[in-house]
N, C-alpha and C positions, 0 to 999 in steps of 0.2 A: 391958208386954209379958209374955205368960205366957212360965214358961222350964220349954221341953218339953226331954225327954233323946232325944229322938226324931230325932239329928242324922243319919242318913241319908235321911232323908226331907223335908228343910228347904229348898225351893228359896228360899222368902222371903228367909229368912237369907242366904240366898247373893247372893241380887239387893240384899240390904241393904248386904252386903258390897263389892260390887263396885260399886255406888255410890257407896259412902263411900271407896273409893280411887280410884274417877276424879276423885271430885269433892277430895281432898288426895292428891296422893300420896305426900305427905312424911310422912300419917300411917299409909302402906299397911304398914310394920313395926309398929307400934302397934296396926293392927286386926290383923294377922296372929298378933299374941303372944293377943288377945282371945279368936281367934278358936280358938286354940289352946290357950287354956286351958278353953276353953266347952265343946270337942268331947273335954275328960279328963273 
């Protein structure tokens, strides 16, 4: 996966995201910390 700094504009990432905590949601803190570190 290329890694753009272009996270305003990232709906992918977002629907990546939002996938990946429907589909666990016990990991939905876990992508949120990722997700928070990605977008520093």
């Amino acid at each position: 996966m290329p890694n753009s700094h272009s996270t305003s504009g990232s709906p992918i990432r977002l629907l990546l995201f939002v996938a990946y905590t429907a589909v666990d949601k016990e990991r939905e803190q876990e992508a949120v910390a990722l997700l928070n570190i990605d977008l520093e």
